[in-house]
matplotlib code that plots the C-alpha trace (Angstrom):
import matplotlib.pyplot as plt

x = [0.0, 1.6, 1.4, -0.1, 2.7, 1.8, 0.5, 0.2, -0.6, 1.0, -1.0, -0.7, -2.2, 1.4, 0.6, 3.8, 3.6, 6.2, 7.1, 9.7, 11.4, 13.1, 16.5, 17.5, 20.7, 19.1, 15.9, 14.2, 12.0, 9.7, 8.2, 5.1, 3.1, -0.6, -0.2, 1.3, 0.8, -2.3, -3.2, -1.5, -3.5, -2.4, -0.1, 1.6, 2.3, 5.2, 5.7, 5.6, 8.3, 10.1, 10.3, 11.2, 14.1, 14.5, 14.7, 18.0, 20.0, 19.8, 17.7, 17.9, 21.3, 22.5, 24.0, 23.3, 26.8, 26.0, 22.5, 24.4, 27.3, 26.0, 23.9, 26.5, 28.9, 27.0, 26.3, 22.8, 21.0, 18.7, 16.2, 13.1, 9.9, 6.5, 3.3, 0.1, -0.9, 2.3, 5.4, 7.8, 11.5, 13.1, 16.3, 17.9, 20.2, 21.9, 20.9, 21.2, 21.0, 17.0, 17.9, 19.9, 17.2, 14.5, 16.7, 17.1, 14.2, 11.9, 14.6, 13.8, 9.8, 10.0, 12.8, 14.3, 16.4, 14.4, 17.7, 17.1, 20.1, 19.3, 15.7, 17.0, 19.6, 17.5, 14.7, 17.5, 18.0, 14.2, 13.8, 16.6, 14.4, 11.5, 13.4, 14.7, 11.5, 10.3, 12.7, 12.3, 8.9, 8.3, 7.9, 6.1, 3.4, 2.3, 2.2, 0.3, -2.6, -2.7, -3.0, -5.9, -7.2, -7.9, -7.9, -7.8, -6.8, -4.2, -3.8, -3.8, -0.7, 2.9, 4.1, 7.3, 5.4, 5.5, 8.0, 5.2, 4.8, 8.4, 8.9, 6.3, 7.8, 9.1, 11.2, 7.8, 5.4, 7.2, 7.5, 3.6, 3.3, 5.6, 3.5, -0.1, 1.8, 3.4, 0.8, 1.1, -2.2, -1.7, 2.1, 2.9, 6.3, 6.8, 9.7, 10.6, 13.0, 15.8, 14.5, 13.2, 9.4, 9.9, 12.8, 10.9, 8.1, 10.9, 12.6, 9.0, 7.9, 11.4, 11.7, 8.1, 5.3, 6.1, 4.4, 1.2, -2.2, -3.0, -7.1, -5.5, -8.9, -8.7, -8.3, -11.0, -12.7, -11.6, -13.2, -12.1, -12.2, -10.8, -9.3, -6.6, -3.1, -0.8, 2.3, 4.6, 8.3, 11.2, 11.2, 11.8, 9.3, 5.7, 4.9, 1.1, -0.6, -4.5, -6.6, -9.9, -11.5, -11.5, -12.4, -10.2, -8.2, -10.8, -13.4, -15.0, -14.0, -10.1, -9.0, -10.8, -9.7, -5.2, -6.8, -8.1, -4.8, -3.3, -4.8, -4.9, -0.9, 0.7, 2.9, 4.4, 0.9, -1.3, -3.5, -2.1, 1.2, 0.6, -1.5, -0.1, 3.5, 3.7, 1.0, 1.0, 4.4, 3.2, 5.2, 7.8, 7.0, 3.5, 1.9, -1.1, -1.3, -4.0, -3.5, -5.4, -5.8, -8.2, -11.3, -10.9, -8.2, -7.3, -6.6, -3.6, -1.8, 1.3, 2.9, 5.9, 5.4, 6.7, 4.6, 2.8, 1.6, 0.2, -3.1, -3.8, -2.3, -4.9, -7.5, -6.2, -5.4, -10.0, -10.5, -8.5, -10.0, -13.7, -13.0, -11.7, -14.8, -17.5, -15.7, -12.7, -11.3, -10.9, -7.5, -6.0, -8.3, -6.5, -3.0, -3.6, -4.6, -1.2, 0.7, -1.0, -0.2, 3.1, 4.0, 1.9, 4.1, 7.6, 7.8, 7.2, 10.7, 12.2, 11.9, 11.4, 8.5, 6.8, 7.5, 5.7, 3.2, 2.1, 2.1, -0.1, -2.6, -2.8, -3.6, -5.8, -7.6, -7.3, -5.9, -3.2, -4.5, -2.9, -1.8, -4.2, -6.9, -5.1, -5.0, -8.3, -9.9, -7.8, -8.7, -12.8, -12.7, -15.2, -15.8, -18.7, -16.7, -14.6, -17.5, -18.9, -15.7, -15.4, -18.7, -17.4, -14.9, -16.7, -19.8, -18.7, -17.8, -14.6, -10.9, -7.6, -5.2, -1.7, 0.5, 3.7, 6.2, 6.2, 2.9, 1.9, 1.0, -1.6, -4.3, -3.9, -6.1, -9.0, -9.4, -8.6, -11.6, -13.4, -13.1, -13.7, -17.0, -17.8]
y = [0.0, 3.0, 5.9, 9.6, 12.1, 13.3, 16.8, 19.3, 22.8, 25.7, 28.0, 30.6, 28.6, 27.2, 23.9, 21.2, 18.3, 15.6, 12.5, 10.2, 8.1, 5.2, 4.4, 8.1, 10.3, 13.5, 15.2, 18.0, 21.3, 23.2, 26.2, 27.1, 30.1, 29.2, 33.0, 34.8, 36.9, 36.1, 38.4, 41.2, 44.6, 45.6, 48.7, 45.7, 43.8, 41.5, 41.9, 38.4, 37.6, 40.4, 40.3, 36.1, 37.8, 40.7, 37.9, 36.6, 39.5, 39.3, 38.2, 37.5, 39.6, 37.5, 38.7, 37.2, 35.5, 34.2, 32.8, 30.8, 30.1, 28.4, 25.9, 25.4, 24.6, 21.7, 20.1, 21.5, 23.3, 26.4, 27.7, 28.9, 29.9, 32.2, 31.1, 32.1, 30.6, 29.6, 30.9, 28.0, 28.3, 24.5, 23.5, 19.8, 18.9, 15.8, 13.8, 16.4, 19.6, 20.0, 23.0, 25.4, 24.6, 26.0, 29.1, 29.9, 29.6, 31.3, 34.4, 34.4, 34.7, 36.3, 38.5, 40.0, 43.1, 44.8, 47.4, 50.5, 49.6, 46.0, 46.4, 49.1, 46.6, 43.6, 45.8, 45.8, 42.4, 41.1, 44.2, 41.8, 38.5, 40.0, 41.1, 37.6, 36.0, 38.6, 37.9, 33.7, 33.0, 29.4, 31.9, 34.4, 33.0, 31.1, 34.6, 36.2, 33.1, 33.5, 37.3, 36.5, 33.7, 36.0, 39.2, 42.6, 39.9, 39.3, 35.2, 37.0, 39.4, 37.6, 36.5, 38.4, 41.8, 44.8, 47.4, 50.1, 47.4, 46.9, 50.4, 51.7, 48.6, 50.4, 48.6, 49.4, 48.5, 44.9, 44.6, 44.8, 42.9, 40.1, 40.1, 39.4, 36.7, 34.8, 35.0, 31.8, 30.8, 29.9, 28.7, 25.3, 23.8, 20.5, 17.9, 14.2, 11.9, 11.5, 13.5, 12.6, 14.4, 15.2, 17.3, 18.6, 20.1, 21.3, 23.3, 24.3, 25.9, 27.2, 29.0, 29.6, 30.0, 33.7, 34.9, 37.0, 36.1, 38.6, 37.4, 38.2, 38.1, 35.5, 36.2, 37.3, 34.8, 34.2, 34.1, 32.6, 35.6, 34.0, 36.0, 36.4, 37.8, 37.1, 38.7, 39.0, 37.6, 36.9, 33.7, 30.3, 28.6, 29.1, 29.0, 28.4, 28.0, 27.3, 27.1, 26.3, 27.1, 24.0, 22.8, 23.6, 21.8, 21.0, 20.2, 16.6, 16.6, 17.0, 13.5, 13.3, 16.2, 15.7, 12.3, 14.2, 16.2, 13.2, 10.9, 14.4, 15.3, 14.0, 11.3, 9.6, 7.6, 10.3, 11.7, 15.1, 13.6, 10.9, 12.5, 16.1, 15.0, 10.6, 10.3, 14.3, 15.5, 18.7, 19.5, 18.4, 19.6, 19.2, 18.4, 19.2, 20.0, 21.2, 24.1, 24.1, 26.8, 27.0, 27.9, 27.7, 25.4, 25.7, 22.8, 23.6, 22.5, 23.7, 23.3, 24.4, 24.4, 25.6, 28.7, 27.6, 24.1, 26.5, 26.7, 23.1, 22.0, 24.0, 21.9, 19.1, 20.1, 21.8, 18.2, 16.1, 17.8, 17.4, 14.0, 13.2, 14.8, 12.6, 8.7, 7.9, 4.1, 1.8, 1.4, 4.8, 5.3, 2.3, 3.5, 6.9, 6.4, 4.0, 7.3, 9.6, 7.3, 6.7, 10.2, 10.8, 8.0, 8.1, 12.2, 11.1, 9.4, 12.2, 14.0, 17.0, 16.4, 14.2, 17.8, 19.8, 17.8, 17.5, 20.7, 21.1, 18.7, 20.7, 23.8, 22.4, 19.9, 21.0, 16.9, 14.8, 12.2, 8.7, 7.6, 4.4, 7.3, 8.9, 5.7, 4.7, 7.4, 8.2, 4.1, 5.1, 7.6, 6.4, 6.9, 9.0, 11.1, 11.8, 13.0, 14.6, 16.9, 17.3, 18.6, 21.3, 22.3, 23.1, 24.1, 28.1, 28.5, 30.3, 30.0, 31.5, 31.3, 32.7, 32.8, 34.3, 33.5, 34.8, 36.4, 33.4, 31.9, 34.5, 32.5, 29.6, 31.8, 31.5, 28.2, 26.7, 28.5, 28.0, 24.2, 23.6, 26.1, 26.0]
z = [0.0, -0.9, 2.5, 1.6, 3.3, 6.7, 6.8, 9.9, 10.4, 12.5, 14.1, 11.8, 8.8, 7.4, 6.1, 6.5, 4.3, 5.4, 2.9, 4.1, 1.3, 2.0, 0.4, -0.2, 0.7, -0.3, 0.1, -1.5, 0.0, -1.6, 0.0, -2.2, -2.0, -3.3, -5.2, -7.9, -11.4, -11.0, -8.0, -10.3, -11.4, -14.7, -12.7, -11.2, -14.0, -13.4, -9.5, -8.3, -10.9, -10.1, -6.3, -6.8, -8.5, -5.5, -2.8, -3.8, -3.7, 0.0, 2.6, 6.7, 7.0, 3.9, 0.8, -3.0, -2.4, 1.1, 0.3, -2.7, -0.9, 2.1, 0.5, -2.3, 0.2, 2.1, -1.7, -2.5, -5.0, -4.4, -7.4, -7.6, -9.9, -10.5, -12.6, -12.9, -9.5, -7.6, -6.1, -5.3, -3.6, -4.1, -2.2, -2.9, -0.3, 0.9, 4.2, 7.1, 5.1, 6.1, 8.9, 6.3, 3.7, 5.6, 7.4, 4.1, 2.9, 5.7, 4.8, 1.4, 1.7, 5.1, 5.5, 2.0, 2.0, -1.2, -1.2, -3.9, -5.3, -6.1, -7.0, -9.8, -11.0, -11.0, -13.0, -15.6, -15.5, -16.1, -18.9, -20.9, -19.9, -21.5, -24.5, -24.8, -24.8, -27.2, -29.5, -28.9, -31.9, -29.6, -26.4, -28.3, -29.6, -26.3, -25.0, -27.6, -27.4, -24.1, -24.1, -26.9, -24.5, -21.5, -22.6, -20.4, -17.2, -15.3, -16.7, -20.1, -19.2, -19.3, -16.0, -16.6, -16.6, -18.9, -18.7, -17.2, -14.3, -13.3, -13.3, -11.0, -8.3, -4.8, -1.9, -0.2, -2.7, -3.1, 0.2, 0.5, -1.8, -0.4, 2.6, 0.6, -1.7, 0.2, 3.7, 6.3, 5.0, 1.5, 2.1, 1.9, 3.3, 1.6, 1.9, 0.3, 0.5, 3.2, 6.2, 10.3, 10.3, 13.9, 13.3, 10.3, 12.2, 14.8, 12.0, 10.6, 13.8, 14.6, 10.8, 9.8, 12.7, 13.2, 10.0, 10.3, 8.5, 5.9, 4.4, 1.0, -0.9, -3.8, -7.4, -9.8, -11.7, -15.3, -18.3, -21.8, -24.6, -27.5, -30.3, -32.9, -33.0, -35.9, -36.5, -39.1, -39.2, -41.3, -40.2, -41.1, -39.8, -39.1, -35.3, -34.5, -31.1, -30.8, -27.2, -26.8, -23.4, -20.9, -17.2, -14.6, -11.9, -9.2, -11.9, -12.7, -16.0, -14.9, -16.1, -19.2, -19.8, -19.7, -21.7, -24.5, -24.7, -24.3, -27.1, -29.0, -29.3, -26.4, -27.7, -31.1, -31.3, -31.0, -33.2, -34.4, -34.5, -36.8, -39.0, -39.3, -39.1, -39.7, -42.9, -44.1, -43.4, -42.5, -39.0, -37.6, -34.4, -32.8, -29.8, -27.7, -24.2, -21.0, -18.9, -15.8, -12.6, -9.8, -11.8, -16.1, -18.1, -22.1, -24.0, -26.5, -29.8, -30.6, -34.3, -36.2, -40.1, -43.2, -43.9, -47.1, -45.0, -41.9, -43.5, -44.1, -40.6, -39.1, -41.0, -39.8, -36.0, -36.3, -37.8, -35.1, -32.4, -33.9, -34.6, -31.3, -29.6, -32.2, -31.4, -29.3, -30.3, -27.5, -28.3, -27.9, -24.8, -23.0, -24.2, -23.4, -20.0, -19.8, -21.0, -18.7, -15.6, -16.7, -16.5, -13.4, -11.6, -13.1, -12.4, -8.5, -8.9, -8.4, -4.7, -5.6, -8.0, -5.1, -2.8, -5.6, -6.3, -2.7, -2.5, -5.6, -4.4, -1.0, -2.7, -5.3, -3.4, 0.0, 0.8, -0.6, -3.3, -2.9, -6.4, -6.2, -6.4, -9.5, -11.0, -10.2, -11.6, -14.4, -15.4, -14.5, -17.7, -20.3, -24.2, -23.2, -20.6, -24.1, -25.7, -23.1, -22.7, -26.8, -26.2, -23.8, -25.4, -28.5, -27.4, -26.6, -30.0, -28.9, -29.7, -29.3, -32.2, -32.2, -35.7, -35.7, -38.8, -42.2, -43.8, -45.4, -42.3, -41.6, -43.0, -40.2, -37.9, -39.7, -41.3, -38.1, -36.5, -39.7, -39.3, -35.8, -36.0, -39.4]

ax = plt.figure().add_subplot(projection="3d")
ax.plot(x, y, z, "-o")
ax.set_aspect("equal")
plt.show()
């Protein structure tokens, strides 16, 4: 039988999530904050990024060096990342580096210096990340579908910001805004692998019971827009990105949902790919894929083509998708849900996906889900829940479709909407 981690609370709301592994001479942390772009107004347009950036130029009466430094020196590894809905600091450490992990760490989200200095450099620094990703077409156009997707909200502004938005950040706005992002009770202190749960709540209570509550208010709901946005390049290649609007994370249709993506584009056998790319030759690259957060999800196809074929892959990707919604073969149901397990499970081989992915759950589900569950229910999806879900995603009659590559393309946009709606 395989044991859900242990979780506790402190009294301030932190929830500790504790999975011993067996067998293992490291371990893994991951502090999670259950906020981030997302919580954005427009006037603070890349904050959370920016202040995950701020805290490591010197935090708890540590300098950038120092913070590096001192878990470099006892063998570990310190990073950390912003979405939409997360903020997660991740340390891997061998056996017995648990206590500098979390003093660390409860500096980082607690106690950053936010200097002038720093902030103006690191300003800098994130102006050249979004000019990289500007000029980067297979970052691009996720951005601009996504922008098309959710329109005038913050999960349709990049999580990098806008230059208007960095500038208008203060050492005392961001540290405001540190203390609403990363409040006691939507952080989450996960660890796997080789570590003693008594000393982990210990170190939890010693490092992290002393933050305040804020009653941040959650995030407004979300609503798909759909939309176009194609721009011209002198490019090689053709870079094409459709969403259509889709459940979200908590809802029932979850599963059949990352199946349909699945089946769809997610492997060699799948749909898209052997038709688009196997039988037409169309694309070398393509794939499809299912974003999900707290209340709304987009299912996704991505594709690289040569501009004259962008037209007629977008028939095909409109015709893949309809035909998955009308009849899913037995066949590709039972491999699909092998795929989607098999992913599910082999990622928890490595501590710190089991550390995130606790922490996910938490947040999502408000419990830890055993992976007989996963299993089980992934194994309970049914041709009609297939259809069912086709049926969802079709019925608004909405789309996003982002085309960036040389005018050619241009014409993707609409006979990919054209096929899927007619």
């Amino acid at each position: 039988m395989t044991l859900v981690p242990a979780r506790h609370t402190l009294k301030n709301d932190v929830t500790l999530i504790c999975d011993p592994v067996a067998g293992y001479e490291t371990l893994a942390l991951s502090v999670v904050a259950g906020r981030g772009a997302r919580w954005e107004d427009a006037a603070q347009s890349g904050w959370s990024h920016l202040l995950e950036h701020m805290v490591f130029k010197g935090a708890g009466g540590r300098s950038a060096r120092d913070i590096v430094e001192a878990i470099e020196n006892q063998g570990g590894q310190l990073n950390a990342a912003t979405g939409h809905e997360r903020t997660s600091f991740q340390v891997r450490a061998l056996r017995g580096g648990l206590p500098l992990a979390m003093a660390i760490t409860a500096d980082l989200v607690q106690r950053p210096a936010l200097s002038d200095d720093e902030l103006a450099r690191e300003k800098q620094v994130v102006r050249q990340e979004i000019a990289e990703a500007a000029d980067t077409p297979d970052d691009q156009v996720f951005e601009s579908a996504q922008a098309a997707a959710f329109a005038d909200q913050a999960l349709g502004r990049p999580i990098l910001g806008s230059p208007e938005g960095l500038a208008a950040a203060t050492p005392i706005g961001l540290e405001a805004w540190r203390a609403a992002l990363y409040a006691p009770e939507r952080l989450v202190i996960s660890v796997a692998g080789a570590v003693d749960e008594d000393a982990f709540l210990r170190f939890a209570e010693q490092y992290f019971a002393a933050a305040t509550r804020t009653g941040t208010p959650d995030a407004a709901p979300a609503t798909f827009q759909g939309g176009v946005v194609v721009e011209s390049r002198k490019l090689e290649q053709a870079h094409l990105v459709f969403l259509l609007p889709a459940p979200g994370v908590a809802d029932s249709d979850r599963w059949s949902l990352r199946l349909f993506a699945e089946m769809l584009g997610g492997g060699m056998s799948s749909r898209l790919f052997q038709e688009a790319r196997e039988h037409l030759g169309l694309a070398y690259a393509i794939d499809a894929y299912a974003d999900v957060y707290a209340d709304i999800g987009a299912l996704g196809i991505y594709a690289g083509c040569a501009a004259k074929d962008a037209g007629r892959l977008a028939q095909v990707a409109a015709a893949e998708v309809r035909g998955l919604a009308a009849r899913v073969e037995p066949g590709e149901l039972a491999r699909g849900k092998a795929q989607l397990k098999a992913s599910l499970f082999m990622g928890r081989e490595s501590l710190l996906a089991r550390a995130e992915q606790a922490a996910g759950q938490h947040l999502a589900y408000g419990r830890l889900l055993p992976t007989a569950e996963i299993a089980a229910a992934i194994d309970a999806v049914t041709p009609r829940d297939i259809a069912t879900l086709g049926a969802r995603l079709l019925a608004p009659g909405r789309c996003a479709v982002s085309v960036l590559g040389p005018k050619s393309a241009a014409a993707a946009a609409a006979r990919f909407e054209s096929a899927l709606f007619g």
